[in-house]
C-alpha positions as CSV (number, residue, x, y, z in Angstrom):
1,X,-45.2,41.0,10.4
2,X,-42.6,44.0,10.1
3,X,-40.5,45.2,13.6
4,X,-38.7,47.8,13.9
5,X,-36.5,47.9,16.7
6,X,-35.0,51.3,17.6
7,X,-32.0,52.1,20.0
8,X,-29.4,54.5,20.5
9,X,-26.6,52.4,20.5
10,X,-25.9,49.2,18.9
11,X,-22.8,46.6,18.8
12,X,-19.9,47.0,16.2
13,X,-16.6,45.5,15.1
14,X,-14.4,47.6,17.1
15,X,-17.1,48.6,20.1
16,X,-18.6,45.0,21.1
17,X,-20.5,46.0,23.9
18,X,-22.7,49.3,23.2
19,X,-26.6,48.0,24.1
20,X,-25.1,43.9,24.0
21,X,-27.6,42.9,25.6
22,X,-30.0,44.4,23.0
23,X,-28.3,42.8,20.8
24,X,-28.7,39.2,22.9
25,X,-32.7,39.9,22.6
26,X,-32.5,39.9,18.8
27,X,-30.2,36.6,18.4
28,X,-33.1,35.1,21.3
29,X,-36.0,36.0,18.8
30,X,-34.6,34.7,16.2
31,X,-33.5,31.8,17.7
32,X,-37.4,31.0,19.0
33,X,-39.0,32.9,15.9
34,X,-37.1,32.3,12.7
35,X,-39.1,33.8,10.4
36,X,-39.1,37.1,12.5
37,X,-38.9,39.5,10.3
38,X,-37.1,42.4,12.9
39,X,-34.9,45.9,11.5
40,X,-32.8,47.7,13.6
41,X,-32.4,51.1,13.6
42,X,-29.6,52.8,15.9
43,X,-31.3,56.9,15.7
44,X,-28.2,59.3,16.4
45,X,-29.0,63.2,15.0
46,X,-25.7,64.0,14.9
47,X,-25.1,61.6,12.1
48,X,-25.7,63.3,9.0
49,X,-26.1,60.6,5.9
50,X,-27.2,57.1,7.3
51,X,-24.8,54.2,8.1
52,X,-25.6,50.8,7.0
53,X,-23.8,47.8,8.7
54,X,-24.0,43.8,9.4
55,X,-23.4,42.6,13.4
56,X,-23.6,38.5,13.7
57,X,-25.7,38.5,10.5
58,X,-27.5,41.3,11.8
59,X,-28.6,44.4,9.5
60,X,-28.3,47.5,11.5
61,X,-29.1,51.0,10.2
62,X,-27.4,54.1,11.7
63,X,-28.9,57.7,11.1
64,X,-31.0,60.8,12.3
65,X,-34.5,61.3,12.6
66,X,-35.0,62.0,9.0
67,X,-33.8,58.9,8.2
68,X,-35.7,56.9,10.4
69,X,-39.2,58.1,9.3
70,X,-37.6,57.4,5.8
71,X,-37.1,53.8,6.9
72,X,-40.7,53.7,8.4
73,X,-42.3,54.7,5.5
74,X,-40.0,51.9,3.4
75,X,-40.9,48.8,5.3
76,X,-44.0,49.8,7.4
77,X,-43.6,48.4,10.6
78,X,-46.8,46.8,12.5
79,X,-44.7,47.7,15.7
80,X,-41.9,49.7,17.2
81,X,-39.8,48.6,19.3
82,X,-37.9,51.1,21.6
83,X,-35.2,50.7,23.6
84,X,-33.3,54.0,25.0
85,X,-36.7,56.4,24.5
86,X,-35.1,60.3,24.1
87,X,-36.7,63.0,22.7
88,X,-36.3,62.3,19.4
89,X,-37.5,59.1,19.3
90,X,-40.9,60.4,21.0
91,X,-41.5,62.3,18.4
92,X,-40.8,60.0,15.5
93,X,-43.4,58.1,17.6
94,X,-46.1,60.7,18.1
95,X,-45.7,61.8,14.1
96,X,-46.2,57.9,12.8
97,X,-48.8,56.6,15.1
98,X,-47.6,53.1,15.4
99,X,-48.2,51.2,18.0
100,X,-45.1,50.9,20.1
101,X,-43.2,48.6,22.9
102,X,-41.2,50.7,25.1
103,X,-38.5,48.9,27.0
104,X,-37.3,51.2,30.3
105,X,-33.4,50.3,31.7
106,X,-33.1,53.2,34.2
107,X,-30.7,56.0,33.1
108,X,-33.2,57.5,30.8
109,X,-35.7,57.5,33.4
110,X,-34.6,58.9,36.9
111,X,-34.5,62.3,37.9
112,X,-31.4,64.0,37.9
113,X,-32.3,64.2,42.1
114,X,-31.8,60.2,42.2
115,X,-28.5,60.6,40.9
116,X,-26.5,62.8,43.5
117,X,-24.1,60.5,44.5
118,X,-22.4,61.2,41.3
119,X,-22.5,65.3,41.9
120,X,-19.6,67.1,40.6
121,X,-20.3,71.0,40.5
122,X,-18.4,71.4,36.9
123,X,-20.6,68.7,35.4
124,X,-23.9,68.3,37.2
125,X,-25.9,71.4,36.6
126,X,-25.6,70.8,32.2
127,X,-26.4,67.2,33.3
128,X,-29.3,68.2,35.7
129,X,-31.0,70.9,32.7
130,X,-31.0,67.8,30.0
131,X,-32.5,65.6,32.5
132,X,-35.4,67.9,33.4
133,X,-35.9,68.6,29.9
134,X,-35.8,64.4,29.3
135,X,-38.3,63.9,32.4
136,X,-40.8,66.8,30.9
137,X,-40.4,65.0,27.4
138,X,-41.1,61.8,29.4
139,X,-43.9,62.7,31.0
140,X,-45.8,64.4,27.7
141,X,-45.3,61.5,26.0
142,X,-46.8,58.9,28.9
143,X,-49.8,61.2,29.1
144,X,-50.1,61.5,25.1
145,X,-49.8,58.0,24.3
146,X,-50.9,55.3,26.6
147,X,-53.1,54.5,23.8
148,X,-50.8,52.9,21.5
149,X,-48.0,52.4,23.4
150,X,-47.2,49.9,26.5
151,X,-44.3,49.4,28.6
152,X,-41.5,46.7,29.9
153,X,-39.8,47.1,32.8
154,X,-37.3,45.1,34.6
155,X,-38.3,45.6,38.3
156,X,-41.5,47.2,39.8
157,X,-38.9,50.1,41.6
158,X,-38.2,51.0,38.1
159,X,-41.9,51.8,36.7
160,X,-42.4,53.2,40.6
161,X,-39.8,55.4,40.0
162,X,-40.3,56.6,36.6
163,X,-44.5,56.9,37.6
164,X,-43.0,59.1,40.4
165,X,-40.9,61.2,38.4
166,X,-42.8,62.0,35.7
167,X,-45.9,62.3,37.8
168,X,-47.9,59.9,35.6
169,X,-50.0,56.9,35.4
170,X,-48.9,53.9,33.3
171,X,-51.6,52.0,32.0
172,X,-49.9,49.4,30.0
173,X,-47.3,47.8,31.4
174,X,-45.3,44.5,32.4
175,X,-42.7,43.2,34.7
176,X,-39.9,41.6,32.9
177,X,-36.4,41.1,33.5
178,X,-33.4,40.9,31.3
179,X,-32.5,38.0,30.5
180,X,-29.7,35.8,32.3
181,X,-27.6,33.3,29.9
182,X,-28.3,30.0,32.2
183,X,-26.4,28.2,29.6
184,X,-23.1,30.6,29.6
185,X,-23.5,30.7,33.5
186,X,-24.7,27.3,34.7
187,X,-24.7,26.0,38.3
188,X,-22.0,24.4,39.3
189,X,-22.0,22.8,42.8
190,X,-19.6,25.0,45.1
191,X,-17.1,23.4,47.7
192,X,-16.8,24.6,50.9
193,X,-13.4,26.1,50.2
194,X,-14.8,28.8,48.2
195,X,-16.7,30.6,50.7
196,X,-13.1,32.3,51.4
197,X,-12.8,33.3,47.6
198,X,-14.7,36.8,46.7
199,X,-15.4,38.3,43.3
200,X,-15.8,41.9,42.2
201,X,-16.2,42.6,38.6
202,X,-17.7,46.3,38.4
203,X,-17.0,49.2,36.7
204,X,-15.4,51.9,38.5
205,X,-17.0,54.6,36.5
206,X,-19.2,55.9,38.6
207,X,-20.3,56.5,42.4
208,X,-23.3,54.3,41.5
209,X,-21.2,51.0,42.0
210,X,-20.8,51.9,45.3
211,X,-17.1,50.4,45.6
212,X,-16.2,52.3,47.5
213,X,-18.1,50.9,50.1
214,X,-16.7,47.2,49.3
215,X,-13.4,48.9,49.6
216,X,-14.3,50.0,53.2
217,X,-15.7,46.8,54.3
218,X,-12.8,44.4,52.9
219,X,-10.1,47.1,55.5
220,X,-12.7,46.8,58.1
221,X,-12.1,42.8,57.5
222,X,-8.5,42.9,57.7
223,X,-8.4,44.1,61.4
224,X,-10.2,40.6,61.9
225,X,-7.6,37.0,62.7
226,X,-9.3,35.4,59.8
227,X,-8.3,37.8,57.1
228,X,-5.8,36.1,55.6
229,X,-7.6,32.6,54.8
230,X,-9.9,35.2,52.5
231,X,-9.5,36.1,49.0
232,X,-10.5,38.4,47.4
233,X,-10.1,39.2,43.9
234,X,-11.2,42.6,42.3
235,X,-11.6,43.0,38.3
236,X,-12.8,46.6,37.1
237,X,-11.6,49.4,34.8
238,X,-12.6,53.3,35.1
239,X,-11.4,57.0,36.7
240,X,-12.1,55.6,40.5
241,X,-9.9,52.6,40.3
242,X,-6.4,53.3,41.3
243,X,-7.8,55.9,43.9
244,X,-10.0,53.3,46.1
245,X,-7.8,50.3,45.0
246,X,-4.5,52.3,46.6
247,X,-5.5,51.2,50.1
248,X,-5.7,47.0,49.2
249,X,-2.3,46.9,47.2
250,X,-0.6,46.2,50.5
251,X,-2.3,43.0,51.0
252,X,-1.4,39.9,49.8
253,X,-4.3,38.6,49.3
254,X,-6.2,40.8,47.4
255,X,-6.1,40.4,43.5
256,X,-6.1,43.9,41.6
257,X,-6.6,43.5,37.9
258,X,-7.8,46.9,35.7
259,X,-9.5,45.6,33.1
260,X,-12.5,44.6,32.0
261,X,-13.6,40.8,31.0
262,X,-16.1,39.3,28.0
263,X,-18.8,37.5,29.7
264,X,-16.9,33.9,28.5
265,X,-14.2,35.4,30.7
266,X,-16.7,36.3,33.4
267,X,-18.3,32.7,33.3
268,X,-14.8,31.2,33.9
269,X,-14.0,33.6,36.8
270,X,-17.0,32.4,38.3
271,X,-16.2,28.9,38.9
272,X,-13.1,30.1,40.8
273,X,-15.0,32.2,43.1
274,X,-17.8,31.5,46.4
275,X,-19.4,35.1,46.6
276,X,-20.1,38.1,44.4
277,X,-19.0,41.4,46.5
278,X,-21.7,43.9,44.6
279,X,-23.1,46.5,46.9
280,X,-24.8,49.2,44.8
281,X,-26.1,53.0,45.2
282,X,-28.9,52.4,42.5
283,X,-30.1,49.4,40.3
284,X,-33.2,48.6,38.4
285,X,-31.9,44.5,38.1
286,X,-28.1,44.3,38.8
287,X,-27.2,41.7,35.2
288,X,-23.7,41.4,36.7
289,X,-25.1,40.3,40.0
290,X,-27.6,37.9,38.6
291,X,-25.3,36.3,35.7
292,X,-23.0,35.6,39.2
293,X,-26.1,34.2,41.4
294,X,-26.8,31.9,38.4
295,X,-23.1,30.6,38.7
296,X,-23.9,29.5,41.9
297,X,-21.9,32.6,43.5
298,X,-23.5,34.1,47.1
299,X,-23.9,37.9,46.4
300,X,-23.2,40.2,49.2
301,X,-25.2,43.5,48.2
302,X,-27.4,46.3,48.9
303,X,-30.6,46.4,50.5
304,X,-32.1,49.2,48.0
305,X,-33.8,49.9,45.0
306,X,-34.9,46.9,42.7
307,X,-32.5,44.0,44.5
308,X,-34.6,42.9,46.8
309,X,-36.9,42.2,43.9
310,X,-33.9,40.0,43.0
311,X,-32.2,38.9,46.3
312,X,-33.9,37.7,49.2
313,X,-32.4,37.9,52.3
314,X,-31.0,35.2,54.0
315,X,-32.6,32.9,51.2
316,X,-30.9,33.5,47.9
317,X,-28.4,36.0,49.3
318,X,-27.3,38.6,52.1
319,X,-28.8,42.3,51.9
320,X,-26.4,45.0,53.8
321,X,-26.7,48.0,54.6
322,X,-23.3,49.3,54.5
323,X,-19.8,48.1,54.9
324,X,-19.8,46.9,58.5
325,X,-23.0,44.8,57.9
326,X,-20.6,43.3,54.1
327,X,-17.9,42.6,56.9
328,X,-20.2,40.7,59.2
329,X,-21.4,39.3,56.3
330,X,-18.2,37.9,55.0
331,X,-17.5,36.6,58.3
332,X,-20.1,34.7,58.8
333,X,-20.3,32.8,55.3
334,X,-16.4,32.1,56.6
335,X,-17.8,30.7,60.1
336,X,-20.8,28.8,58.8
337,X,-20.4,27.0,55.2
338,X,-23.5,25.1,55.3
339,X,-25.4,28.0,54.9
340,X,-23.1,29.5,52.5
341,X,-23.3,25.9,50.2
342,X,-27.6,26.8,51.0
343,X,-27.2,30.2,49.9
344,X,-25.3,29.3,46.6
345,X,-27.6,26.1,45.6
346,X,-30.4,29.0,46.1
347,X,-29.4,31.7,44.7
348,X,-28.4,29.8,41.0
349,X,-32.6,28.3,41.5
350,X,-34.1,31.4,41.8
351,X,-32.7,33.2,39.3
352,X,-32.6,30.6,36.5
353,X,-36.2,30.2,37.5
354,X,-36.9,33.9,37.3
355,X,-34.3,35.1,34.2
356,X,-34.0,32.1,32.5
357,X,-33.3,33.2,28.7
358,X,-36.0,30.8,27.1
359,X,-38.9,31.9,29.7
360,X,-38.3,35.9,29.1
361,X,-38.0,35.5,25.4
362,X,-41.4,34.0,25.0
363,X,-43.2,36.5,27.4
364,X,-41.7,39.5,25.0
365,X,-42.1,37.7,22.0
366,X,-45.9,37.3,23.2
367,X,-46.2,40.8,23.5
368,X,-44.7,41.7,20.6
369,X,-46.5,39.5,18.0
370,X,-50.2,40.0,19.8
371,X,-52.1,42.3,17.7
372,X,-54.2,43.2,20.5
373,X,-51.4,44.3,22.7
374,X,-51.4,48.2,22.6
């Protein structure tokens, strides 16, 4: 059988990481279904004679909508396979009536209303038109074509949310999370000692990371006599960085490093490090967070959205509710390291059990090759 996967961004020499983990899906397939015959198709309208390139052995196709009911009509796909759905791509779909997989990540599927945290009165209104005019789109195309099409989501918030929004009903639908590299981030038994070492490794792009709250709870820390046997180190790149960092250079203690790192990197940094400091404003899984839990690192984080789908409290990690409760939290892995070496041993167990590359490749690549499926 034909696939056609379809995405608006895709992995290139020079810009690794646009849609990598879309990418890591396709190496998986392949890996578990080698005669998968799967095209990609990266649709941009702006592009105005089609791209052809090669990504890890990888044939990739960049062009506009024209081009991509050119390419249907070449290799005649049995399915679609959609990650990123915008408006153009609806359309494609409603004119070739082809049964279709729709994968939902979350920024293409909350109302601009869920994002006001990240308000600025320049930007918002253009960004707040587009998004109404994405969540009407949206919602057409639920009502129009629950026949052929079905839906993955990562977290039950996330097809909550997007029912809510678009004030539909999705009939076809499952629960499946990205996939965590168990291999790349394996458990590795955690000393004692490291309950005083803290990771961050967020962007500081956006509002949405809530660092700003991880800032506030690390100063509310240092008023405490056991500040100084913590450390934390903080790894991040974007327009918020030197603003909420300013406050932490003073301290010794606290690691500032403005860059990004490759997930190798990340896996490494891991093994130096006893918790993940990752409270957030909005998540549909939280990758970063789990790729850390399966090293074995305690996250501290939020009690909201789609984490506590992914964190239980007290059992595989610590849900706050703000920076006094991170504080507390901190503290108390510091004052009791049993339950921090608990928290680590079960934290790395759940999620390999849940995320575990091998298990969510199968369920997709069941729904994908079942003819019956949409």
């Amino acid at each position: 059988m034909n696939y056609l996967l379809i995405t608006n961004r895709y992995p290139k020499q020079g810009n690794l990481y646009r849609n990598a983990f879309v990418h890591r899906r396709i190496i998986n397939y392949l890996e578990f279904s080698p005669n998968m015959n799967i095209s990609v198709f990266v649709l941009d309208n702006k592009i105005k004679s089609k791209i052809n390139y090669s990504f890890d052995s990888i044939d990739i196709v960049e062009g506009n909508r024209e081009d991509l009911l050119e390419i249907i009509n070449q290799i005649k796909p049995e399915k679609l396979l959609i990650h990123f759905l915008d408006r153009h791509m609806m359309s494609v779909i409603e004119q070739v009536h082809i049964k279709t997989i729709v994968w939902v990540h979350g920024v293409e599927a909350l109302g601009w209303y869920r994002r006001l945290f990240n308000f600025d009165w320049r930007e918002f209104p253009k960004y707040a038109l587009i998004n109404m005019r994405q969540m009407w789109n949206f919602r057409k195309f639920i009502n129009h074509s629950n026949k052929n099409t079905s839906f993955i989501f990562v977290s039950e918030w996330m097809k909550d949310i997007l029912e809510c929004d678009t004030g539909t009903k999705i009939k076809r639908f499952d629960i499946i999370p990205n996939p965590i590299d168990n291999q790349l981030f394996p458990y590795l038994e955690k000393g004692q000692e490291l309950r005083r070492k803290i990771l961050m490794i967020r962007p500081f792009s956006s509002k949405k990371y809530a660092n700003d709250i991880a800032i506030d709870a690390i100063l509310q820390l240092s008023e405490e006599s056991m500040f100084n046997e913590l450390e934390f180190t903080i790894y991040g790149e974007g327009k918020y960085f030197d603003p909420l960092t300013e406050p932490l250079e003073k301290f010794k203690n606290v690691k500032l490093h403005r860059n990004f790192l490759n997930q190798q990197e990340m896996a490494n940094v891991h093994k130096e490090h006893g918790i993940f400091l990752c409270p957030t404003r909005q998540d549909a899984q939280g990758v970063s967070m789990c790729e850390a839990m399966s090293s074995g690192l305690v996250p501290i984080t939020s009690n909201n959205t789609a984490i506590p789908e992914y964190v239980v409290h007290e059992k595989t990690g610590i849900l706050t509710g703000g920076a006094k409760e991170i504080a507390s939290s901190i503290k108390h892995l510091y004052e009791n390291p049993s339950e921090f070496a608990f928290l680590s041993k079960h934290a790395s167990m759940s999620i390999q059990e849940k995320c575990r590359p091998e298990l969510v490749t199968s369920k997709e690549l069941e729904l994908i090759s079942d003819a019956k499926n949409v």
